[in-house]
N, C-alpha and C positions, 0 to 999 in steps of 0.2 A: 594395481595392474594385474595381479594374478589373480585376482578374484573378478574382474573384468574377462578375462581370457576365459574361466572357470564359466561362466555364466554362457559365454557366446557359443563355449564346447555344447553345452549343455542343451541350450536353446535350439543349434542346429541337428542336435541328435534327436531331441523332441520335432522339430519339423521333418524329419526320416521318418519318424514312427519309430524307433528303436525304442525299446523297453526304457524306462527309470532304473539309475541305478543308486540305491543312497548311498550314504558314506560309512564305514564302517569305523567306531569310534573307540578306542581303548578304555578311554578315561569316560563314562555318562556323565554329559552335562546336567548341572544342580535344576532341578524343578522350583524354580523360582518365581519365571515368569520376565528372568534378566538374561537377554540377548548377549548377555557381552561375555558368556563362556565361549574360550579358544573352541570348542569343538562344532561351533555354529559359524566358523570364519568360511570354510573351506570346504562344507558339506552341499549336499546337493539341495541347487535352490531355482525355485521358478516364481514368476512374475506376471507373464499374461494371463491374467485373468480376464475373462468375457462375461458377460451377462446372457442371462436366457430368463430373468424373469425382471421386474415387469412384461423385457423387450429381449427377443435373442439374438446375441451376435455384438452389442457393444461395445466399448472399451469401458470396463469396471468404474465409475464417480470419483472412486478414491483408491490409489495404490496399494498392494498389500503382497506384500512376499510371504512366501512356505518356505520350509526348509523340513527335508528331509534324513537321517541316519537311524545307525543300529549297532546295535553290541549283541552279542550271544543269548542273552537274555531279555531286551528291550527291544520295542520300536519308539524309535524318538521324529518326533512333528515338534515345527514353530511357526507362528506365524507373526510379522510384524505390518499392523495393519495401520497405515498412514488414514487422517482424517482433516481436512480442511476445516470443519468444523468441531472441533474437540468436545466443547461445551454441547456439543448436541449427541455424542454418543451416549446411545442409552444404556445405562447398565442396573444390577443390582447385585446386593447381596443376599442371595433367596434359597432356600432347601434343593433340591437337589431334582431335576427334569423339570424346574421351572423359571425359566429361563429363555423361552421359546420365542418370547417377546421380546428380549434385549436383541441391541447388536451380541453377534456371534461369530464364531467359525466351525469347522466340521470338516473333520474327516471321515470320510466315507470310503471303506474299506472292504473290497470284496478278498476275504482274506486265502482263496480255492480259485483266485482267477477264473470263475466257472459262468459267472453271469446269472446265475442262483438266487446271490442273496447277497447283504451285507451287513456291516456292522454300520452304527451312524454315534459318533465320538461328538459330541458339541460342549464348546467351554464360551462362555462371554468375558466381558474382561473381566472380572473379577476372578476367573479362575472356577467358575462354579459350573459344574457340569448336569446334561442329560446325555442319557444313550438308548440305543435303539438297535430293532432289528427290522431288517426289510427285504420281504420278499415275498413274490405274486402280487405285484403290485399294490402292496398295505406294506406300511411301515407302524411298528409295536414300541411302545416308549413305556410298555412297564418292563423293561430287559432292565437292572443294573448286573455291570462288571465293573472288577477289580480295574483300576490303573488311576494313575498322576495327571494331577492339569495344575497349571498356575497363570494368572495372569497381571498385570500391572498396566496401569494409563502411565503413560509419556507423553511427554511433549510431543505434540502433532500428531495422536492417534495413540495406539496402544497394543501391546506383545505378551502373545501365548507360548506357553511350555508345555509337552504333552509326551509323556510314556506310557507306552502300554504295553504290559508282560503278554509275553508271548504265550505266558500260561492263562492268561485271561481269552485269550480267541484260539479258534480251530482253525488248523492248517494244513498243508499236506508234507507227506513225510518224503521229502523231497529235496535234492541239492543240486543248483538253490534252489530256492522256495519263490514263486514266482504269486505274484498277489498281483489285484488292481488298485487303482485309489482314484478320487476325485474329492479334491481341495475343494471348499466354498465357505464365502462369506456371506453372511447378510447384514445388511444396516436397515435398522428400524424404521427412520425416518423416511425411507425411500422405498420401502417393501424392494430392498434391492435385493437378488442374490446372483453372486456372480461365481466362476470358477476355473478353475484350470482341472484337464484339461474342457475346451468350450465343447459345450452344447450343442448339436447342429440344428439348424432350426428344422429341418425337412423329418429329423427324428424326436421334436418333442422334447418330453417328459423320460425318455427311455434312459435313462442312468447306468442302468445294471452295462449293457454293449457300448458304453461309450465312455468308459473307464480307462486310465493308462495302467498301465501292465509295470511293477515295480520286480523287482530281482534281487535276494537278501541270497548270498553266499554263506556258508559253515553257519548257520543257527545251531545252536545246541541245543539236543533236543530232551528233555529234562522230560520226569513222569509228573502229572498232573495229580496231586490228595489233596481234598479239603475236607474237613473234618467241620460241623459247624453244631454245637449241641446249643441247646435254648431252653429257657426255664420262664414261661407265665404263671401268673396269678391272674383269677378274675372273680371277681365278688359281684352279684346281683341282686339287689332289691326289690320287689314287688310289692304295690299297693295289696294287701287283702284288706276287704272293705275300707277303713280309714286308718292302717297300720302299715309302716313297713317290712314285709318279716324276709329274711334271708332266702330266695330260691339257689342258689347257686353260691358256692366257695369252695373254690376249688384249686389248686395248681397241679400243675402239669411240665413232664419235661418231653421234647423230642429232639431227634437226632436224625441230621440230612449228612451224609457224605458224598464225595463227588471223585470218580478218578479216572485218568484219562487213561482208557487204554493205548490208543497211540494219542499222536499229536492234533488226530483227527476225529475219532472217535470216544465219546463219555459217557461213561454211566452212574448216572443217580441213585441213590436209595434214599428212602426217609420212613421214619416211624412219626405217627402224630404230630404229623405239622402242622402248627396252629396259621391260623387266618392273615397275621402279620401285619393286616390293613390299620395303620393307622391314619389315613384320611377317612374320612366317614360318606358314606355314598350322600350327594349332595340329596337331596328331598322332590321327590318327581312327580306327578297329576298321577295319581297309579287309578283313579276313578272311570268306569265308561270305555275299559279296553277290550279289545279285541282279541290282542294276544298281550303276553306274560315282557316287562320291561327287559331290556339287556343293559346286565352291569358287567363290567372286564375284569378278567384275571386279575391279580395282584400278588398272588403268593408264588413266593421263590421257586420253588420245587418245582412245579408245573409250567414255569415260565424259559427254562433252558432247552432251546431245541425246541422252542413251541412255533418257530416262523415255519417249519418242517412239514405243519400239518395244515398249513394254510391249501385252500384246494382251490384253482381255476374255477372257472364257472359259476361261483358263490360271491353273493354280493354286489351284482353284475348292477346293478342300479339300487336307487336311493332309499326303494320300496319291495327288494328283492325278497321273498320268502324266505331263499334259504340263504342264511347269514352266514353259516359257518358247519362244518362236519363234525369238529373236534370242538365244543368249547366248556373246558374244564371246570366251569364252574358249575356244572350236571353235578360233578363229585364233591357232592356241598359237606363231607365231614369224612374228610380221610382218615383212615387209621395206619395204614401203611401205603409204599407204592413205591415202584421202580420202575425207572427210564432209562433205553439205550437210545443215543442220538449221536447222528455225527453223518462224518462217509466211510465208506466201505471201497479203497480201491480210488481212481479218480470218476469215475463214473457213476456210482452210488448213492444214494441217499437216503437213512434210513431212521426213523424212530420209532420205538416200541415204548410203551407205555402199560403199565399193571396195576393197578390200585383197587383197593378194600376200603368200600364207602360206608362208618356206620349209620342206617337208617334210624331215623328220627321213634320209630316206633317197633322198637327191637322184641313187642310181643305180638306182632304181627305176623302170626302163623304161615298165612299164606303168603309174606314176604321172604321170612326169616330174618336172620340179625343185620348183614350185608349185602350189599350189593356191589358187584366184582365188575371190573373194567380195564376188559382185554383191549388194546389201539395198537394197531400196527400201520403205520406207514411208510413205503418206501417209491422213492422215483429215481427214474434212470437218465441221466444229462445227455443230452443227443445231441448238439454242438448249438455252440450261443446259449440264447437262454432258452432255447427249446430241449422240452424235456416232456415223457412221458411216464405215469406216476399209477399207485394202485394203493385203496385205503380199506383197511377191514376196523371196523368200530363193534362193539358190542357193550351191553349190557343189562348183567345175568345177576335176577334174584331167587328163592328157591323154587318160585314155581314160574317166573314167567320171564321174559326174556326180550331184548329188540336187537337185532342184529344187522349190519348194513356191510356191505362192500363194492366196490366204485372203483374206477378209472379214471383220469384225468390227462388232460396235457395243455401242452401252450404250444407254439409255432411260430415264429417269425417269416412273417409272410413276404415282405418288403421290408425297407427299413423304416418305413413311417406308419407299419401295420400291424397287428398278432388276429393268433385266432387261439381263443382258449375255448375248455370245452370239458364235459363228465358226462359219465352216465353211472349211477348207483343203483342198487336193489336192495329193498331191505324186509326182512320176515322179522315177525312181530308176534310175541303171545302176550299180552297186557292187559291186566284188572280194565274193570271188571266183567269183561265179557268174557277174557280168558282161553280165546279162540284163534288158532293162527292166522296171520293176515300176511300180506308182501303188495309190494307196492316197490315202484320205481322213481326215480326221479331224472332226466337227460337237460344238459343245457351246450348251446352253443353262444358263443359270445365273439362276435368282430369288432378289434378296435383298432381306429386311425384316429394318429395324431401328428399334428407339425402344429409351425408357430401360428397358423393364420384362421386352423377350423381345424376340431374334434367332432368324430363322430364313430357311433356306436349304433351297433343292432345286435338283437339277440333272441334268442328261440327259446322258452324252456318249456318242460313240461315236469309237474308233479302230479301224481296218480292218487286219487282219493285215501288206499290203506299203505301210501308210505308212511313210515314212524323213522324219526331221530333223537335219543333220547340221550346222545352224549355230544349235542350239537344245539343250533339254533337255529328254530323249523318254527315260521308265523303260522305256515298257511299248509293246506294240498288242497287236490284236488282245483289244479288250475292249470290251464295252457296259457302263456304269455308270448306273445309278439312284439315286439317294440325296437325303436329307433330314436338317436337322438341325433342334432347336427347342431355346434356349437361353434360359430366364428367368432374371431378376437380381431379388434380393432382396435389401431395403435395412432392415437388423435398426435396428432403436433402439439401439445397446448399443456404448459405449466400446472393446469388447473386439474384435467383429467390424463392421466399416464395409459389407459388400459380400459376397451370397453369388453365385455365377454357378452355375447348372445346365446339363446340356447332355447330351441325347441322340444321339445321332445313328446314323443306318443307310447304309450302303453295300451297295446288291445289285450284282454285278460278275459277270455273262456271259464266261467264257472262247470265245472263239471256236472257238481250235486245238483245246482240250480240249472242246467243246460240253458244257463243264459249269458252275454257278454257284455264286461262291464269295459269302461274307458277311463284313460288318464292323460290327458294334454295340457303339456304347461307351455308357457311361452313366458322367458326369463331376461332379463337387460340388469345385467350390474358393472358398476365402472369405481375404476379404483382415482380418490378423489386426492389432491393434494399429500401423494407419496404414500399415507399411511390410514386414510380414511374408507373405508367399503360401504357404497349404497346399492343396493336391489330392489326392484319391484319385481314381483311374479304373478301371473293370470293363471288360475287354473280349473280348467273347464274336465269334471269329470264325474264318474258314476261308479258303484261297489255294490256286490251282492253280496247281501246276510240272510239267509234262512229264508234262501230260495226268492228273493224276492229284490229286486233292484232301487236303489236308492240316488238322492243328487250327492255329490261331494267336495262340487267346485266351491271357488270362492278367487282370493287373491292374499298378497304376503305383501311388506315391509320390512324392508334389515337394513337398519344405519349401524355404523359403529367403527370403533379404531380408538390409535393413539392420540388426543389433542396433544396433546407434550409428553415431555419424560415420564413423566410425572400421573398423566390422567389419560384413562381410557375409558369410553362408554362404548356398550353394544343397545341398543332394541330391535325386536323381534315382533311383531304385530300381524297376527292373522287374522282372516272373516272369512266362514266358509260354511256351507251348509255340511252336516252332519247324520250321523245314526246314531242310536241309544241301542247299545248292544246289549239285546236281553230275548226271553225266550219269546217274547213280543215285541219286536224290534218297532221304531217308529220314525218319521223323521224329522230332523233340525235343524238346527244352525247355531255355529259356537265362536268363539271369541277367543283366542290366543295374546299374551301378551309375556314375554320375555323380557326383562333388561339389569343390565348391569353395571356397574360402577367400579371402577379399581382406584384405588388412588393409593399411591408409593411417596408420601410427604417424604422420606429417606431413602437412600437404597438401602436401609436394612429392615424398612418396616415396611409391610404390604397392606392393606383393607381391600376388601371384595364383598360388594353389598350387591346383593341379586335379588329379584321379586319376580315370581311367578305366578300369573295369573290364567284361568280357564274361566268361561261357565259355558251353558249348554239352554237353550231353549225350544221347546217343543211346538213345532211349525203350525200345530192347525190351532193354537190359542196362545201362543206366542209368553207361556206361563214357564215361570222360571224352574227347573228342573233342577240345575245346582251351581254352585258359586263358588269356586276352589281356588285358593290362592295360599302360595306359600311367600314369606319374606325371611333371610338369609344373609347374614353378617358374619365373613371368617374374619380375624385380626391375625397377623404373624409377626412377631418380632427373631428376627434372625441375629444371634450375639456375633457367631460366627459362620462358617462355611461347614460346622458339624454341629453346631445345638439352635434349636428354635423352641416359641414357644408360642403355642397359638389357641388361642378361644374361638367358638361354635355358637351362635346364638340362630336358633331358628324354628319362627313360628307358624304354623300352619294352621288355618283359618278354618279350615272344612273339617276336622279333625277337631281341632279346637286344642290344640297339644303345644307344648314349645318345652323345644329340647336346647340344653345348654353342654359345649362340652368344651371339657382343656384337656390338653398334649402340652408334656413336654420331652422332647424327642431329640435325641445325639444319635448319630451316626458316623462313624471311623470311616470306614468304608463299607457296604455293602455286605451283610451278615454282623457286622459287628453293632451293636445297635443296643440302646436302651431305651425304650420308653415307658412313659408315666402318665396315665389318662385318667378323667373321673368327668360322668357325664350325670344325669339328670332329666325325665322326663317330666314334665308337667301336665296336668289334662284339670280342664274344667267341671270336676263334677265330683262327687263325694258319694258314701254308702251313705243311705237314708236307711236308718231300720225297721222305722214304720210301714214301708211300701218293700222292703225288702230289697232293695236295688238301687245301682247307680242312679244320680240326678243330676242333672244339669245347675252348674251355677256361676254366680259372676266373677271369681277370679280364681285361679289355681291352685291346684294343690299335688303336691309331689305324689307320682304316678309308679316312678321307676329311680335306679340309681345305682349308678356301676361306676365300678375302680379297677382299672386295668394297669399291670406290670410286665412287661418283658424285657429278657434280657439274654441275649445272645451274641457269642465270640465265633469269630469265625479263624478256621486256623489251616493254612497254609503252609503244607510240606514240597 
């Protein structure tokens, strides 16, 4: 009866709009993943959850309560999520941010109530978590933080446990401490996600304003040190002619600390921090491009306080030039570096970034040994999630330099609308002409969203001598116009849940060629029995290369999804006419082929077999130009929720190379970490010492060979 009464208080205070209040608990409940500690009887707990994906505005498929508290030290989250179908929840036991595919839950936590940004907490049942940072509408899933999840299957569904140190998130130093959250589930099977508080469908996708406001009284507010020191080895092999002989043996120690000057604001140091990547960048068509691949961050240091440098206006579509302002992996061999990040006041937002990058070729006179990298950025919160913002980049070797500075904001126009927006300028003295140049770059971007049609238009312009060279920059010297209008239809029908339509036009001003290319797609995909995605796309368009206009239409194919628990397949099938990017360009037509295979025979064991295929043919004699395909087998065996162990096989055809590699990798939590690698290149060909050089032959012979160790504790004062 009093938890009855408890609930209906509760409920009616949520239908007021009054803030959440959790419960404040003496004793912290055990992280078990068992509901049945006293201190989850009587704490704050809610139950309607709504749907806003497939459909917005539902009553959630399947029941699922939250529960909310806190101690001086902790946030504590539960959820126990009822399932009519047990046997079909999907789960696994997998390393750690992959898990994206299972059923799940997720707290999402704007921890500054500011409408900024937030954290995104996901655990599936097994307890196994990702997390994430999101904000300017991208969400980042290389963030790991400290905190606790547990979870366990029960009879009729299955219950989470979740704490999170308050030393792990930034807040404001404030009493109380006033946050937002939004609860959500997803179930696989039904590509469902539902949540409390709902969704409105007239506002879409907007998260960040449509958050319930939580209220934590006397937090103690404790100083944030981490101290995290690391110790690699790494030994490399190289073929010289038919011998292996040592290039590389080396170890190395570095050292990151971290400490909070307030509750809200941290600053980073590190000396020589190594790479930490142990997934291996999957294997990409790097043949016939235009511009240089993008791979993401991964390493620690650069990763806190990186959603800070996200900028408006970037990104604005699928084919946008300019990707990014900040993107850290410019600084390809740090030796040292220092971050202030956080807020400043409630208003504030601010990261500065320093680092000493050593250059590959440190007898390079007219470089010198480093190259230095000043970033500052700071925005000012203007109420909601508008906010106007100001970014200075640079980077200075000893004789030449690229420097950029910019403005940005967002705007809440309606509540089904924004307008974001930049304008940068950037001066430039860069090998080998060694001449100063500047160059600009301005974009506007309009976006409307509700449940029924998205649409999008945008302005930008890049000027022939802008340079960004601590960023990702495809293209300049372009004026872009474009628009897109994307309606969603919502069938009656078991079979198909969700159709999505999408036009879109791109008019693109070549500058250097003063001529104007086009890009129109017209797109139909519908999501097929809960968990399946098919698409067809038509794409009628044209690109200028070296002054001279080309075809580049053609059309696409994407099947793919969960068949069962158990097995997923993706394919990917393009045909479309082409360029051959060279200093005599010509035209083509090429052939795309992606697909994938997962299969999880246990939840603790994974396989992922992907084959990659391109070629390219030269349109006036239809003569095969080249033939690239790569094939790709990861295996992972997971013992637990902290050790895995997983093989790499993957051969590439154009290349004629095949690389083998094993991981065996523990992780405590996040800086606490060992791992144990040894890879292997192979290539088809041997030293002939008659002819003096490589040759070609019929089966391989070992090319390369690396043994990698790290090992690093992470230590929390």
């Amino acid at each position: 009866m009093k938890k009855i009464l408890l609930l209906f208080i509760i409920s009616a205070a949520c239908l007021l709009g009054e803030n959440l209040k959790p419960t404040k608990v003496k004793t912290p409940p055990i992280i078990d993943g068992n509901l049945e500690d006293w201190e989850w009887k009587d704490c704050l707990t809610v139950s309607s959850f709504k749907t806003f994906s497939p459909d917005f505005g539902k009553n959630a498929s399947q029941l699922v309560t939250a529960y909310a508290a806190y101690d001086s030290d902790n946030l504590y989250f539960a959820f126990h999520c009822y399932d009519n179908e047990p046997d079909k929840i999907k789960n696994s036991v997998s390393r750690r941010d992959n898990i994206l595919s299972d059923d799940w839950v997720c707290i999402n936590l704007d921890s500054f109530n500011d409408q900024q940004s937030l954290y995104g907490f996901y655990i599936n049942p097994s307890g196994i978590q990702a997390d994430s940072r999101f904000a300017s509408n991208q969400e980042d899933f290389s963030a790991d933080f400290i905190w606790e999840s547990a979870g366990k299957l029960v009879a009729g569904g299955y219950t989470i446990e979740i704490a999170i140190p308050l030393k792990s998130i930034r807040y404001a130093d404030t009493n109380p401490v006033t946050m937002s959250i939004f609860f959500e589930r997803y179930i696989s099977r039904l590509s469902e996600h539902s949540s409390y508080p709902e969704l409105k469908a007239e506002m879409g996708m907007a998260f960040l304003s449509q958050m319930k406001p939580l209220e934590y009284y006397d937090i103690r507010k404790s100083t944030l040190f981490e101290i995290l020191p690391a110790f690699t080895y790494n030994q490399l092999k190289e073929r010289d002619k038919n011998n292996l002989i040592t290039k590389e043996n080396k170890s190395e120690l570095s050292f990151t600390t971290k400490y909070g000057i307030t509750s809200d604001l941290v600053l980073d140091a590190t000396y020589n921090p190594d790479f930490s990547q142990i997934e291996s960048d999957a294997g990409q068509v790097d043949v016939n491009l235009r511009y240089s691949l993008f791979y993401p961050e991964k390493r620690p240091f650069f990763l806190e306080g990186n959603e800070i440098f996200n900028f408006a206006g970037t990104s604005t579509f699928e084919t946008d030039p300019l990707g990014s302002i900040v993107h850290t992996r410019t600084i390809v061999n740090p030796l040292t570096g220092i971050k202030l990040s956080g807020k400043i006041g409630p208003k504030n937002i601010l990261a500065l970034l320093f680092s000493a990058d050593e250059l590959p070729n440190a007898n390079n006179l007219s470089e010198g040994k480093y190259a230095y990298f000043p970033i500052l950025r700071f925005k000012r919160v203007l109420s909601n999630e508008n906010y106007i913002g100001g970014i200075y980049t640079s980077r200075e070797t000893t004789n030449n330099f690229n420097r950029a500075g910019g403005v940005d904001g967002l705007i809440r126009l309606t509540q089904s609308s924004i307008l974001d927006w930049n304008g940068i300028y950037s001066v430039s003295k860069l090998l080998p002409e060694s001449e100063t140049k500047s160059g600009s770059a301005i974009s506007i971007h309009y976006f409307y969203n509700t449940r029924d049609i998205q649409f999008d238009a945008v302005i930008k312009n890049i000027s022939e001598n802008f340079a960004l060279e601590t960023g990702y920059l495809t293209r300049t010297g372009v004026t872009i116009i474009g628009a897109s209008v994307k309606p969603r239809l919502y069938p009656s029908s078991s079979f198909i849940s969700r159709i999505d339509l999408a036009i879109t036009t791109l008019q693109t001003y070549d500058i250097p060629g003063n001529l104007w290319e086009t890009n129109n797609v017209a797109n139909i995909q519908a999501l097929i029995f809960g968990s399946l995605n098919a698409r067809f796309k038509m794409i009628y368009s044209t690109e200028i290369f070296e002054g001279q206009k080309f075809n580049t239409g053609g059309y696409s194919l994407l099947f793919g999804g969960w068949i069962s628990n158990r097995l997923n397949i993706g394919l990917n099938f393009s045909s479309q006419q082409a360029i051959y990017y060279s200093s005599s360009p010509y035209q083509g037509k090429s052939n795309r082929l992606t697909a994938s295979l997962t299969l999880r025979p246990t939840e603790n064991i994974e396989s992922v077999t992907s084959f990659v295929f391109a070629n390219f043919f030269h349109s006036a004699d239809d003569n095969l130009i080249y033939d690239y395909s790569i094939a790709r087998e990861k295996l992972t065996y997971q013992l637990n929720k902290y050790l895995f162990l997983r093989g790499i096989v993957e051969y590439n055809k154009f290349k004629k190379q095949l690389l083998t590699d094993v991981l065996a990798s523990f992780t405590y939590v996040p800086g606490t970490v060992m791992h144990v690698g040894y890879g292997s290149l192979f290539q088809m060909s041997e030293w002939d010492e008659i002819q003096n050089r490589y040759t070609e032959i019929n089966n391989f012979r070992e090319a390369k060979r690396g043994f990698y160790f790290k090992m690093s504790y992470l230590m929390r004062l």
